[in-house]
C-alpha positions as a Markdown table, in Angstrom:
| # | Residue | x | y | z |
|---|---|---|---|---|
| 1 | Unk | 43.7 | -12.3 | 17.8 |
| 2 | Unk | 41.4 | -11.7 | 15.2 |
| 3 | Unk | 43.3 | -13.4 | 12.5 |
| 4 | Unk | 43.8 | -16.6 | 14.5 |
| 5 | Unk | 39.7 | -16.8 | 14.9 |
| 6 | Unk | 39.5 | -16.3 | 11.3 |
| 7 | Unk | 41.4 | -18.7 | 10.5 |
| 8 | Unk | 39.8 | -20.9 | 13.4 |
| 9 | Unk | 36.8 | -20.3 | 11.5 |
| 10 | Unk | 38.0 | -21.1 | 8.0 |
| 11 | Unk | 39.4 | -24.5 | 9.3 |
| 12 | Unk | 36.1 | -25.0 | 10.6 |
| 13 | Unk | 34.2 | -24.2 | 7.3 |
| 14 | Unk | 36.8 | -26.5 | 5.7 |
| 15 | Unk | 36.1 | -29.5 | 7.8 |
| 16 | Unk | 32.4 | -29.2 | 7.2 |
| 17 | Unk | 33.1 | -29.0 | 3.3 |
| 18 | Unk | 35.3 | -32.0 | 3.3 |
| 19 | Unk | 32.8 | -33.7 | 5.3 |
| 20 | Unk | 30.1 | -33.0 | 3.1 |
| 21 | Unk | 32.0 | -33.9 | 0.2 |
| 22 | Unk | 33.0 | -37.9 | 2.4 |
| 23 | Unk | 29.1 | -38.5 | 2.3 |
| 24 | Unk | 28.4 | -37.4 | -1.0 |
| 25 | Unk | 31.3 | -39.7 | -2.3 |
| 26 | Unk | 30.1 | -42.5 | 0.2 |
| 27 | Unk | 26.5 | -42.3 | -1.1 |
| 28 | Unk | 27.7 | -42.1 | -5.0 |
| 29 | Unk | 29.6 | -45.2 | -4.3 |
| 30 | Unk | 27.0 | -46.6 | -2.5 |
| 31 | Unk | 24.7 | -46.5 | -5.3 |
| 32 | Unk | 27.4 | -47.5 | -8.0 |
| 33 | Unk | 29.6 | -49.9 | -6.5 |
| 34 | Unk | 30.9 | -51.6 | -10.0 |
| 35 | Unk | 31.5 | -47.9 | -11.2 |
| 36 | Unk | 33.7 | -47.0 | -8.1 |
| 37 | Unk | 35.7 | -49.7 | -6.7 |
| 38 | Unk | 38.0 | -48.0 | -4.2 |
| 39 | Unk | 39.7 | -49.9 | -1.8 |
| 40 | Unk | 43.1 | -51.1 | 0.1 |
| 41 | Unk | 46.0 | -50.7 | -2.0 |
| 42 | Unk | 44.2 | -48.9 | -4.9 |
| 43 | Unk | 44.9 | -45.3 | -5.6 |
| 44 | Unk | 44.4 | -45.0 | -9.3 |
| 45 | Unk | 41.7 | -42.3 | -8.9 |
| 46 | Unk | 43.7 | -40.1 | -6.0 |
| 47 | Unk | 47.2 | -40.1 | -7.5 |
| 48 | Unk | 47.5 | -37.0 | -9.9 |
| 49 | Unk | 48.8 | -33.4 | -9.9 |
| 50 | Unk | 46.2 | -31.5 | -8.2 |
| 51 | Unk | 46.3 | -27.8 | -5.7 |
| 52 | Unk | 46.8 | -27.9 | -2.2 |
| 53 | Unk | 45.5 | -25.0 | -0.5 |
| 54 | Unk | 46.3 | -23.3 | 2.9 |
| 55 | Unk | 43.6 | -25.5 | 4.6 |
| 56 | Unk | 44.3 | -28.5 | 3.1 |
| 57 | Unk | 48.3 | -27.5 | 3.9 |
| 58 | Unk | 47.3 | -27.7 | 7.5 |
| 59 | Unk | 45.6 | -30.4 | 7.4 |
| 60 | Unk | 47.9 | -33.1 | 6.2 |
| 61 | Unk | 50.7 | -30.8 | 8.4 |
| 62 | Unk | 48.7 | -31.3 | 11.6 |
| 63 | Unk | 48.3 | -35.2 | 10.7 |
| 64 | Unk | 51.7 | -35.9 | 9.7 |
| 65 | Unk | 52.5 | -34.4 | 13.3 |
| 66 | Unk | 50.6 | -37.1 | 14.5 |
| 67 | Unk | 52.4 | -39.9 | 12.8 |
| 68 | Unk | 55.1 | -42.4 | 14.8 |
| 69 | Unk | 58.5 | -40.9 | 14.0 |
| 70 | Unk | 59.4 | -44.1 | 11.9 |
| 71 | Unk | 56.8 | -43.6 | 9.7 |
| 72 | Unk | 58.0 | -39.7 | 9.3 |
| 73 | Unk | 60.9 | -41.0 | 8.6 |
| 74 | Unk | 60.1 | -43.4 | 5.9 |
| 75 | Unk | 57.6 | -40.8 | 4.0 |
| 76 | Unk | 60.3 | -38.3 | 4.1 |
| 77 | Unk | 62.6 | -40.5 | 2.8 |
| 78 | Unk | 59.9 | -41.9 | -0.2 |
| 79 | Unk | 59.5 | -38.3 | -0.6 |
| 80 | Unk | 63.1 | -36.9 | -1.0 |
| 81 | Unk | 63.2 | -40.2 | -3.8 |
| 82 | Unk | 60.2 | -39.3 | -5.8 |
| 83 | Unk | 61.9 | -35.6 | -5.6 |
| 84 | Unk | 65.4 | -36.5 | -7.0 |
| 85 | Unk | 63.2 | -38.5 | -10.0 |
């Protein structure tokens, strides 16, 4: 029981940091809106080869879970391409 409130906690601590980071980036863009142009359709910036810890790893898991079984589908299938490349 211990271990599932330490990780409780740790999800918790994660969600704040994530948070915190969304405003900074908001108010950096804010302030320097022809520097950062993010938008629909652009992904230039997030793309790359990059770590993805335990929290993060339960994150996307949790909202993948919460995706329509078609689109599952699809990204598993985009996925299993990208693989075989």
């Amino acid at each position: 029981m211990a271990e599932m409130e330490t990780f409780s906690r740790l999800i918790r601590t994660h969600d704040q940091l994530i948070r915190s980071l969304d405003d900074w980036f908001r108010r950096i863009k804010a302030g320097h809106p022809d520097q950062i142009q993010c938008g629909p359709g652009c992904t230039d910036c997030c793309r790359g080869l990059f770590d993805i810890y335990l929290p993060d790893a339960v994150r996307i898991a949790a909202g993948f879970a919460g995706l329509p079984e078609q689109t599952r589908t699809a990204v598993r299938q985009s996925a299993s391409l990208i693989q075989k490349k």
